[in-house]
Residue frames as a rotation matrix with the C-alpha (Angstrom) as fourth column:
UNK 1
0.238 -0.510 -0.827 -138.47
0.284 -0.777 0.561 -27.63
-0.929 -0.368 -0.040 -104.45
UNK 2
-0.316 -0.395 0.863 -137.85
0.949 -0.126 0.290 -25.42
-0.005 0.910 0.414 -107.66
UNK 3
-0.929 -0.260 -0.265 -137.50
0.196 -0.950 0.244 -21.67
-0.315 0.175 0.933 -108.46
UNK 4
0.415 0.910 -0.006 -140.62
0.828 -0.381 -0.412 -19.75
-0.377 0.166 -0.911 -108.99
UNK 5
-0.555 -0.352 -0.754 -140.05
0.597 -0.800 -0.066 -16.59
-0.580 -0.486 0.654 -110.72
UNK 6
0.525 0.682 0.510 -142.47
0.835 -0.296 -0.464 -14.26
-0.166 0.669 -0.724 -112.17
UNK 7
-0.605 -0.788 -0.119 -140.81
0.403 -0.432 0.807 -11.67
-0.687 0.439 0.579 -114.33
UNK 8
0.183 0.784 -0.593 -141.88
-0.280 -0.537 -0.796 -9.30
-0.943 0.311 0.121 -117.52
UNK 9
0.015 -0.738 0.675 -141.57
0.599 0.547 0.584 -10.62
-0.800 0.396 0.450 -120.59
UNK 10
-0.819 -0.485 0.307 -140.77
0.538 -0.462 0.705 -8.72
-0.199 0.742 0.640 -123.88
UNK 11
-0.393 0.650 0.650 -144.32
0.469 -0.466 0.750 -7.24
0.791 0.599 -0.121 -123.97
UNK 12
-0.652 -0.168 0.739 -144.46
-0.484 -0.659 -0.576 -6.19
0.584 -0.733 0.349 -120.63
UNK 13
0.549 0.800 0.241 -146.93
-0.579 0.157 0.800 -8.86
0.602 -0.579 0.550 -118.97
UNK 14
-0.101 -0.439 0.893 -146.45
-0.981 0.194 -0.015 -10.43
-0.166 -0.877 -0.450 -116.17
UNK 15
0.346 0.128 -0.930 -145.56
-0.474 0.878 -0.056 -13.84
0.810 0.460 0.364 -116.71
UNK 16
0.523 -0.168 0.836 -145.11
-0.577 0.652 0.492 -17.25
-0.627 -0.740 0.244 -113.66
UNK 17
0.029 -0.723 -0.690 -142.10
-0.824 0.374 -0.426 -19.55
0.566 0.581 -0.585 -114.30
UNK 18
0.520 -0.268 0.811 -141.46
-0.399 0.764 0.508 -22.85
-0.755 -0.587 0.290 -112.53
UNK 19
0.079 -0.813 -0.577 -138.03
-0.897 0.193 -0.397 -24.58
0.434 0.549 -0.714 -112.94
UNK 20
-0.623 -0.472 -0.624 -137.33
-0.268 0.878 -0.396 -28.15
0.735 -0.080 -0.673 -112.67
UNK 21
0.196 0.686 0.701 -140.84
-0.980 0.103 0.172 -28.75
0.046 -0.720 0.692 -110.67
UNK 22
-0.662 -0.294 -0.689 -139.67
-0.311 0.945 -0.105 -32.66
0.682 0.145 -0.717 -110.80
UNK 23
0.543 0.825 0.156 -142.53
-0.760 0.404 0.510 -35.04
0.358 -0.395 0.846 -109.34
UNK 24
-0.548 -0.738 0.394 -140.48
-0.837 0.488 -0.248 -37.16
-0.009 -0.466 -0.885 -106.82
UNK 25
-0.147 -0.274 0.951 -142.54
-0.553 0.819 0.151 -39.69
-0.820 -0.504 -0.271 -106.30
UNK 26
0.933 0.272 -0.234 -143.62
-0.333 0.415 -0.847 -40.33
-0.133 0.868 0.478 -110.09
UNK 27
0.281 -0.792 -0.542 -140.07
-0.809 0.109 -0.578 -40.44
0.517 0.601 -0.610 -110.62
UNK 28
-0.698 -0.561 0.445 -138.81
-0.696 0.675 -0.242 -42.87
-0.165 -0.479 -0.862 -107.70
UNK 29
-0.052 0.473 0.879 -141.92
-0.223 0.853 -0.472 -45.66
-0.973 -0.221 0.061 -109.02
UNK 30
0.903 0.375 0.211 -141.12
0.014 0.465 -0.885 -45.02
-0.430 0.802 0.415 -112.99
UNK 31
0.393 -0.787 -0.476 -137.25
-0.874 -0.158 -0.459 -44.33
0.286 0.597 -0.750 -113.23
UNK 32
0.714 -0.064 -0.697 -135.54
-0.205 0.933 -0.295 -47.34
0.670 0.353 0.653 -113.98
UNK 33
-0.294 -0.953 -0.075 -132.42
0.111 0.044 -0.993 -46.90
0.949 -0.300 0.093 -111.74
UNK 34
-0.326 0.459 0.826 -134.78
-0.926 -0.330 -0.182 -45.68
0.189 -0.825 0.533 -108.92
UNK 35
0.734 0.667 0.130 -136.40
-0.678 0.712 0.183 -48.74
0.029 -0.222 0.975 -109.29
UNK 36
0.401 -0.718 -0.568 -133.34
0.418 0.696 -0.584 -51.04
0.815 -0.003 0.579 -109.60
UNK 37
-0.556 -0.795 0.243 -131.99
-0.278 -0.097 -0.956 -49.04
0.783 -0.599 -0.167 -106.29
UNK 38
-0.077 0.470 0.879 -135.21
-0.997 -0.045 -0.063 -50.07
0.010 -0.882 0.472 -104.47
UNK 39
0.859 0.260 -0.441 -135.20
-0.224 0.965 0.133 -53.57
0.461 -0.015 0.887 -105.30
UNK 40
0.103 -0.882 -0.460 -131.43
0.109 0.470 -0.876 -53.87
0.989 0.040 0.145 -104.22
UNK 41
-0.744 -0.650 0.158 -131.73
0.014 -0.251 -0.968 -52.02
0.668 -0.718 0.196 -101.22
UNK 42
-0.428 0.898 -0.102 -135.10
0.888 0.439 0.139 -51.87
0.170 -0.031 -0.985 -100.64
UNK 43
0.429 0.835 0.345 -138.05
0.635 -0.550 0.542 -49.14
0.643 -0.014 -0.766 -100.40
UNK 44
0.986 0.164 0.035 -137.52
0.119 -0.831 0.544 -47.23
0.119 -0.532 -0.839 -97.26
UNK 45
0.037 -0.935 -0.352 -133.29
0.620 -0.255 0.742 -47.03
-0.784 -0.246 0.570 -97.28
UNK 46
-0.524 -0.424 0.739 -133.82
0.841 -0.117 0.529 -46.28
-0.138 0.898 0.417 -100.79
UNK 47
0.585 0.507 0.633 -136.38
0.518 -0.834 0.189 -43.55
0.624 0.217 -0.751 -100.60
UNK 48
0.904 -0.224 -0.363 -134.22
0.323 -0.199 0.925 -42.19
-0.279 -0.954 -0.108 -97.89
UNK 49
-0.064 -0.893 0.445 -130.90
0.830 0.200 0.520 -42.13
-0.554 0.403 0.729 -100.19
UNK 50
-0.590 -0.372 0.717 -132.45
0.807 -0.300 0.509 -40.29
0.026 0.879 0.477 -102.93
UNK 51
-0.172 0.500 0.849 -134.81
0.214 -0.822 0.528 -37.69
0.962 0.272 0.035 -102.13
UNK 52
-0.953 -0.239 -0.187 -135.27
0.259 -0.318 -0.912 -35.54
0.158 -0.918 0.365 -99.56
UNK 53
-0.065 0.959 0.275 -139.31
0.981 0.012 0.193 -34.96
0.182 0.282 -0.942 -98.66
UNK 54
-0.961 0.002 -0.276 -140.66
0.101 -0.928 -0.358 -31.52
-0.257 -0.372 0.892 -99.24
UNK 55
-0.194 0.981 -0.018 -144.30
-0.299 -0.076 -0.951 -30.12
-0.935 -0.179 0.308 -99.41
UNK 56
-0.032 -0.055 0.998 -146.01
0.931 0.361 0.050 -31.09
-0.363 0.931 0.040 -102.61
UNK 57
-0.786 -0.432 0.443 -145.95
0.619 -0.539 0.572 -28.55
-0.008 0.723 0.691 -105.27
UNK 58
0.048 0.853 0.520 -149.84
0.215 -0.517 0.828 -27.32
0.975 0.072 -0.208 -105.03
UNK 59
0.667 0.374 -0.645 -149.22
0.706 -0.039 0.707 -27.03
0.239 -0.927 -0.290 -101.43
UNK 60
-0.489 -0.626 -0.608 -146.03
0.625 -0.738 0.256 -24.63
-0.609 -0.254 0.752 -101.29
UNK 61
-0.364 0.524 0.770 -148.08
0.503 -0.585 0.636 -22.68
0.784 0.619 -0.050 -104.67
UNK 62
0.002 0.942 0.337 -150.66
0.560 -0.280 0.780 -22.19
0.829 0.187 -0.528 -102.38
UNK 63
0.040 -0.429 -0.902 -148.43
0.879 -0.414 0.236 -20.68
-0.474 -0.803 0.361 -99.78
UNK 64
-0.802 -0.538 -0.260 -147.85
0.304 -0.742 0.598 -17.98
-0.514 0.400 0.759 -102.03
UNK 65
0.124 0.874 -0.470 -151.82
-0.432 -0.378 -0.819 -17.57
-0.893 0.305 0.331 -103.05
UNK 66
-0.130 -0.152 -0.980 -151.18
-0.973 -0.173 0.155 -19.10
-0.193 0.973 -0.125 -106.03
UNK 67
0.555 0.561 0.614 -152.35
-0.300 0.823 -0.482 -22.69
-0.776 0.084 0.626 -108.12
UNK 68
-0.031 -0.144 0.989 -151.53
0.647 0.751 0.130 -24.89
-0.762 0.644 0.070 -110.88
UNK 69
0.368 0.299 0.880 -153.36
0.926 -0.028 -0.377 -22.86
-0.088 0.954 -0.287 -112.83
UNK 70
0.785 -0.379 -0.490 -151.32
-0.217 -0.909 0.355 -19.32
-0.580 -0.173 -0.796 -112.14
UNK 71
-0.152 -0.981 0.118 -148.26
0.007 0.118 0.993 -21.01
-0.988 0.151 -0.011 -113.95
UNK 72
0.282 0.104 -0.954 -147.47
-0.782 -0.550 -0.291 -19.92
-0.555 0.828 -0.074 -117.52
UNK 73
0.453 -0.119 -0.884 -144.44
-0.702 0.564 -0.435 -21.83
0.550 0.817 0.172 -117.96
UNK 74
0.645 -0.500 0.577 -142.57
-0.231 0.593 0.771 -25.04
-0.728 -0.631 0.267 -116.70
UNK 75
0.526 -0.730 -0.436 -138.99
-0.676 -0.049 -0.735 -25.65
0.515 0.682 -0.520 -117.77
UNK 76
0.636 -0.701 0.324 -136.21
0.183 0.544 0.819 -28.20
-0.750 -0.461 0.474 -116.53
UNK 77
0.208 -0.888 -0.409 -132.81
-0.937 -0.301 0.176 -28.03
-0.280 0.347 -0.895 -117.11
UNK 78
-0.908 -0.163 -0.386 -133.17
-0.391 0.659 0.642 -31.74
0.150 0.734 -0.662 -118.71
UNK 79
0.303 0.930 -0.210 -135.57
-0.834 0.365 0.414 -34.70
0.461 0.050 0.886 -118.69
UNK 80
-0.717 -0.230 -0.658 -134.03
0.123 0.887 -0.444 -37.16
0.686 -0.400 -0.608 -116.91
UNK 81
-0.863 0.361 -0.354 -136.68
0.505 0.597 -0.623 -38.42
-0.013 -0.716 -0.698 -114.30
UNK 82
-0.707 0.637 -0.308 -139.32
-0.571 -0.771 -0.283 -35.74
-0.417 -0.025 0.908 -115.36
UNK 83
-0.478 0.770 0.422 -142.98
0.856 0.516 0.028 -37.35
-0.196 0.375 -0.906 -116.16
UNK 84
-0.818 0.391 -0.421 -144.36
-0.351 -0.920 -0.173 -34.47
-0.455 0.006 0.890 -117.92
UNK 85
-0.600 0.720 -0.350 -147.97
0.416 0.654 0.632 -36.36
0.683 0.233 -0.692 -118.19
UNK 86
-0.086 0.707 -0.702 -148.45
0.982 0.179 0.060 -35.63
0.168 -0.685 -0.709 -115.16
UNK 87
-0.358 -0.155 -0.921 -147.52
0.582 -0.808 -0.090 -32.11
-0.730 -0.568 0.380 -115.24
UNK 88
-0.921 0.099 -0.376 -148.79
-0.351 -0.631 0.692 -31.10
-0.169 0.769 0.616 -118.21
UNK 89
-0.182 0.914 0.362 -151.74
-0.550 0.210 -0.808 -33.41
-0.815 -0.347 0.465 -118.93
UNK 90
-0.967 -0.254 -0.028 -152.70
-0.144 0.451 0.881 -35.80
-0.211 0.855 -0.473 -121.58
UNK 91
-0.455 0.810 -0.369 -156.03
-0.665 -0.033 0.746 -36.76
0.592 0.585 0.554 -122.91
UNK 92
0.156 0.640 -0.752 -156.82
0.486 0.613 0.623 -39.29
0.860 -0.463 -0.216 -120.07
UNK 93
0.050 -0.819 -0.572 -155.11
0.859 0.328 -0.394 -37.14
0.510 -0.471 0.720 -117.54
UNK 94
0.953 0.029 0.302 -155.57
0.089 -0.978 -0.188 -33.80
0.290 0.206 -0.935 -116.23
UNK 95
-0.151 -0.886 0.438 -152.27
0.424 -0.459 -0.781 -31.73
0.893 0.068 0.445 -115.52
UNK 96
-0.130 0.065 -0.989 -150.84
0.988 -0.078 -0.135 -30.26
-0.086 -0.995 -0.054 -112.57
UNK 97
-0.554 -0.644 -0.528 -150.22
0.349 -0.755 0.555 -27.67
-0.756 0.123 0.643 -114.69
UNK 98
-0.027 0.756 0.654 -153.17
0.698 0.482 -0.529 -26.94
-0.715 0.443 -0.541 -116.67
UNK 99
0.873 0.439 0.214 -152.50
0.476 -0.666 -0.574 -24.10
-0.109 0.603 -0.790 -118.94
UNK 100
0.241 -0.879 -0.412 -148.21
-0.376 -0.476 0.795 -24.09
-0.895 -0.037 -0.445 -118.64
UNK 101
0.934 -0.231 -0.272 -146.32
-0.155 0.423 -0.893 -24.36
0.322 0.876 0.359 -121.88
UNK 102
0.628 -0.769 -0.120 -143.26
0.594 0.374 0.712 -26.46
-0.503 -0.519 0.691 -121.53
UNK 103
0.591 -0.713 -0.377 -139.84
-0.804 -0.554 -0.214 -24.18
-0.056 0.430 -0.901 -122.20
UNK 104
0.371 -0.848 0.379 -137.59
-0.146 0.349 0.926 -26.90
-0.917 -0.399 0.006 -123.50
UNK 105
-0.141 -0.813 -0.566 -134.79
-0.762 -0.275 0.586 -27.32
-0.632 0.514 -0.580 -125.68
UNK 106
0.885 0.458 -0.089 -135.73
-0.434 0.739 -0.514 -29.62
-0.170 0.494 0.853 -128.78
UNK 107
-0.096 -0.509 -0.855 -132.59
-0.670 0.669 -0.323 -31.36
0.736 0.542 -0.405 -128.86
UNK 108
-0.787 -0.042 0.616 -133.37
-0.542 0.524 -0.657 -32.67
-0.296 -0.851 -0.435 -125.20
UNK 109
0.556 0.827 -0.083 -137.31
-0.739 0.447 -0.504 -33.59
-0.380 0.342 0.860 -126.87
UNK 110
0.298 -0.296 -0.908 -135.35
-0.841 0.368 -0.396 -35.07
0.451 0.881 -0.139 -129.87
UNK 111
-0.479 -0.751 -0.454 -133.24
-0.651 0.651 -0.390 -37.16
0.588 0.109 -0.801 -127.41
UNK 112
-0.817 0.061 0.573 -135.97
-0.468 0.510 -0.722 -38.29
-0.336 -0.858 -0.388 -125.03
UNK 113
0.359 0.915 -0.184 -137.88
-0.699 0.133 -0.703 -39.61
-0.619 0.381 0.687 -127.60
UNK 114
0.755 -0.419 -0.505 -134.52
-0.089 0.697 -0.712 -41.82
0.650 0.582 0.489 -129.12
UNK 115
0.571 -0.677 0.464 -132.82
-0.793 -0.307 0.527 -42.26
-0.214 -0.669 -0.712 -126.23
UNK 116
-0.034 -0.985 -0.167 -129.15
-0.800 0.127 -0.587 -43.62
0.599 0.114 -0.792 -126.23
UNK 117
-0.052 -0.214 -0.975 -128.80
0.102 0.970 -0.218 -47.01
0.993 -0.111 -0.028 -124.81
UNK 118
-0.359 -0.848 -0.390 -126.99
0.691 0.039 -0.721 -45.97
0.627 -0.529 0.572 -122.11
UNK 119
-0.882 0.343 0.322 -129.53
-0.363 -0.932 -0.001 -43.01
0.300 -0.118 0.947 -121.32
UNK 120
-0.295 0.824 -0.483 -132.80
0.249 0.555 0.794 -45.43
0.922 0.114 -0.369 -121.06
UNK 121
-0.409 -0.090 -0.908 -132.17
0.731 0.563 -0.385 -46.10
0.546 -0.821 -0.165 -117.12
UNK 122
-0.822 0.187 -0.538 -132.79
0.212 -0.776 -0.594 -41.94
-0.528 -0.602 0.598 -115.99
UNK 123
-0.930 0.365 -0.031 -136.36
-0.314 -0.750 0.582 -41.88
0.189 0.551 0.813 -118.09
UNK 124
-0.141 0.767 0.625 -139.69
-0.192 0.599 -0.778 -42.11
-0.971 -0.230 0.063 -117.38
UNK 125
-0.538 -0.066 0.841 -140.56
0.616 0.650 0.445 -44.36
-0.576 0.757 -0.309 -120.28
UNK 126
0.053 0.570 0.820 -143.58
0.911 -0.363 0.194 -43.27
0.409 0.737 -0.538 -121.89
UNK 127
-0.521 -0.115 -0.845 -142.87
0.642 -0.705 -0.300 -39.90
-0.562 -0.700 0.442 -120.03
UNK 128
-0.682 0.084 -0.727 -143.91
-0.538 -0.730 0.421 -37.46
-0.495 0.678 0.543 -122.91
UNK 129
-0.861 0.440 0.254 -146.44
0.494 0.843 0.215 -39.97
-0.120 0.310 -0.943 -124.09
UNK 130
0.121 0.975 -0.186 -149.86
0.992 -0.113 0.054 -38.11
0.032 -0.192 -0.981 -124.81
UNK 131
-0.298 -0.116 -0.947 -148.63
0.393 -0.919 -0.012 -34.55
-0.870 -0.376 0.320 -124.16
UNK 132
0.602 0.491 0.630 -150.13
0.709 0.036 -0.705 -32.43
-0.369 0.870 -0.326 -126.84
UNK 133
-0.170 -0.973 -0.157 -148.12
0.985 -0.174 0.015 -30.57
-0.041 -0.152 0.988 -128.79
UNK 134
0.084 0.081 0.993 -149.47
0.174 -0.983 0.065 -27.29
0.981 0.167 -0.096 -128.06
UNK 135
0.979 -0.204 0.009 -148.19
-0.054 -0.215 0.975 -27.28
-0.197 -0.955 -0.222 -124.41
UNK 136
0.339 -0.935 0.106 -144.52
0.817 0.348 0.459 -28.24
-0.466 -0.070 0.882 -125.92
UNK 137
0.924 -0.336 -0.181 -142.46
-0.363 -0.921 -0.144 -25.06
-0.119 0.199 -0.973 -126.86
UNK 138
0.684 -0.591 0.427 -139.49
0.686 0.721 -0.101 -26.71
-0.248 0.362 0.899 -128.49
UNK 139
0.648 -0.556 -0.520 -136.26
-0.333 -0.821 0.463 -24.00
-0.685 -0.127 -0.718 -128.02
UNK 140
0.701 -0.697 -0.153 -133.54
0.237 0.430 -0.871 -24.19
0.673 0.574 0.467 -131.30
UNK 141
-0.309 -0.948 0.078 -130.85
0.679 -0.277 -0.680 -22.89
0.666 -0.157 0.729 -128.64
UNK 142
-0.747 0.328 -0.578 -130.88
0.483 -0.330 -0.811 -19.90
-0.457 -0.885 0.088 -125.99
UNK 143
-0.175 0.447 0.877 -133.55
0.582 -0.672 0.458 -17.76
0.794 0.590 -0.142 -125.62
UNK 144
-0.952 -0.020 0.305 -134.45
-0.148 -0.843 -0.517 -14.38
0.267 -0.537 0.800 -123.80
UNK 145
-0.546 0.737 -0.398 -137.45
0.837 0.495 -0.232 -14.67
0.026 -0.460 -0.888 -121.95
UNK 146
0.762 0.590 0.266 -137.78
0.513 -0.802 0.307 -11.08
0.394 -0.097 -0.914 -121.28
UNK 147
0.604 -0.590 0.535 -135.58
-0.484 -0.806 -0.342 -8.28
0.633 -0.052 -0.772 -120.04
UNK 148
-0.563 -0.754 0.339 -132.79
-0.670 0.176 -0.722 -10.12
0.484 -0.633 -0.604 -117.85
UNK 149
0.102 0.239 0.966 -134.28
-0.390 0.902 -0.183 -13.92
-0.915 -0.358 0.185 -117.86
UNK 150
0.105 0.031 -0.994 -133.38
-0.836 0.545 -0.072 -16.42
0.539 0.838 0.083 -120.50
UNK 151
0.851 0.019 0.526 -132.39
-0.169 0.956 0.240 -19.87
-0.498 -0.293 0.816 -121.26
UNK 152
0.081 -0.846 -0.526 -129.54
-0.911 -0.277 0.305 -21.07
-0.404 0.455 -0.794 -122.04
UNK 153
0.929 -0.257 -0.266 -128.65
0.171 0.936 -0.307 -24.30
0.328 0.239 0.914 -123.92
UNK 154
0.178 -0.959 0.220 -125.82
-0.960 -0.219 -0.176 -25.91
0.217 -0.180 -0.960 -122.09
UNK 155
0.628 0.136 -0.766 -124.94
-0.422 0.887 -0.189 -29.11
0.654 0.442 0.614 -123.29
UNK 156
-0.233 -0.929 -0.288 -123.11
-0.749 0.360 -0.557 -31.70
0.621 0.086 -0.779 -121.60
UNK 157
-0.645 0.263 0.717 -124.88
-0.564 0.469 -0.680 -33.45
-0.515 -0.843 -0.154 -118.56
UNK 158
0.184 0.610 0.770 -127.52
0.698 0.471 -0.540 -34.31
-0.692 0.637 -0.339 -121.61
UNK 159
-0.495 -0.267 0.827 -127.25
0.809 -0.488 0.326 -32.52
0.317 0.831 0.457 -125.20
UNK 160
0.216 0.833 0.509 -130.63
0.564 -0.532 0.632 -30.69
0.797 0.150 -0.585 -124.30
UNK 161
-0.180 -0.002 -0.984 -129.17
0.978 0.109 -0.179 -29.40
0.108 -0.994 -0.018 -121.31
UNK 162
0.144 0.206 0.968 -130.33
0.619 -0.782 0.074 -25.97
0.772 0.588 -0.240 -120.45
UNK 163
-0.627 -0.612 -0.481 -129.45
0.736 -0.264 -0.623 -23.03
0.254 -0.745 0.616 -117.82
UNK 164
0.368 0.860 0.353 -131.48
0.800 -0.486 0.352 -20.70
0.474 0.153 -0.867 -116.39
UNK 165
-0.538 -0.803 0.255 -130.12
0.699 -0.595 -0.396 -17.23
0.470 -0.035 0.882 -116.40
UNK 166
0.713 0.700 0.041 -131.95
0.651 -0.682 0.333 -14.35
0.261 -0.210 -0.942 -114.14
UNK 167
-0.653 -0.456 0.605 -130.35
0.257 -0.885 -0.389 -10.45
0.712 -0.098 0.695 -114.13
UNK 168
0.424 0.723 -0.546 -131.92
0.742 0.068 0.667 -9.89
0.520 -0.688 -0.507 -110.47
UNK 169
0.913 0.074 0.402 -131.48
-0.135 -0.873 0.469 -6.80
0.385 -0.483 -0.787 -107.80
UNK 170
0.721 -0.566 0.401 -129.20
-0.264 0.310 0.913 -9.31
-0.641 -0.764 0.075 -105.58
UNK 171
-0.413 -0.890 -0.194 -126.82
-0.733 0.199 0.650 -10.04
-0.540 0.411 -0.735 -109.32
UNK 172
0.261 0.499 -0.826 -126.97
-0.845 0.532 0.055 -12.35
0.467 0.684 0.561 -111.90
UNK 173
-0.158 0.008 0.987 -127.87
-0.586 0.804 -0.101 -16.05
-0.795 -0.595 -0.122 -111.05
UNK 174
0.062 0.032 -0.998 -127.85
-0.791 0.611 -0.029 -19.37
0.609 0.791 0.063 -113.12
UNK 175
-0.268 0.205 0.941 -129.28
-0.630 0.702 -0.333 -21.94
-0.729 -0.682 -0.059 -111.75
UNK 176
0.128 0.236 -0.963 -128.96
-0.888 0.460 -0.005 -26.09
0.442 0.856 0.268 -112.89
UNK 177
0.860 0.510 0.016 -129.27
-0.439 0.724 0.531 -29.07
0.260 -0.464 0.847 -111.95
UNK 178
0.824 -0.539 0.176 -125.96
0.513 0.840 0.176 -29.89
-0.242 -0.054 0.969 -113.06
């Protein structure tokens, strides 16, 4: 589950967003805490707890006519549990996402590449491991996207946190994880 929105950006093309596409199950077999809540409780209470099941991601796309490869950009409003290997691609790997550039904030990069003690437990280790860096689009702070869509940097859940802002028929919306 995650926002799709396709929108114009500052040169008038038409551009495909996905927000916070998060790979559930990459995350519940490589985040540490995921894993420490299945060993305590075990597999099926614990997949149950944390995640609710929903089509995969190339399957709701393709409800909407649309692929992997239709998506410009992918953003998340952090990195906690995000394997972006798999969504981007790596030299052994293809991508779900074969031709999105990631929209994120480079103090969130900065921090999921030196993470805080205390921060290890919500990452996928090597998560960012291989990504090249011409898929990585490192933000100093907010940016417009295009006429009434930005990011925002909004620290606090993680430094890198970020907000997506959309100026839309139905009002303005901001949508985050946290």
């Amino acid at each position: 589950r995650a926002p799709l929105v396709q929108y114009r950006d500052w040169n008038g093309d038409t551009r495909l967003l996905l927000f916070n596409p998060t790979d559930v199950e990459r995350a519940r077999d490589l985040v540490p805490y995921f894993q420490t809540l299945q060993r305590v409780y075990g597999r099926r209470f614990s997949v149950k707890l944390m995640s609710h099941a929903y089509p995969p991601m190339e399957e709701t796309l393709a409800a909407w006519g649309l692929s992997g490869h239709d998506i410009d950009y992918i953003s998340h409003d952090h990195l906690h549990v995000q394997d972006l290997r798999r969504q981007l691609g790596t030299p052994e790997e293809s991508g779900q996402f074969p031709r999105a550039l990631l929209l994120v904030q480079e103090s969130e990069w900065r921090n999921h590449r030196h993470l805080h003690p205390l921060q290890w437990q919500w990452f996928v280790e090597d998560g960012l491991q291989g990504v090249a860096e011409d898929r990585q689009c490192l933000l100093p702070g907010d940016v417009s996207l295009g006429p009434g869509i930005a990011l925002i940097h909004t620290p606090g859940h993680t430094e890198g946190n970020q907000t997506l802002v959309l100026n839309t028929a139905a009002g303005v919306w901001a949508i985050s994880e946290n």
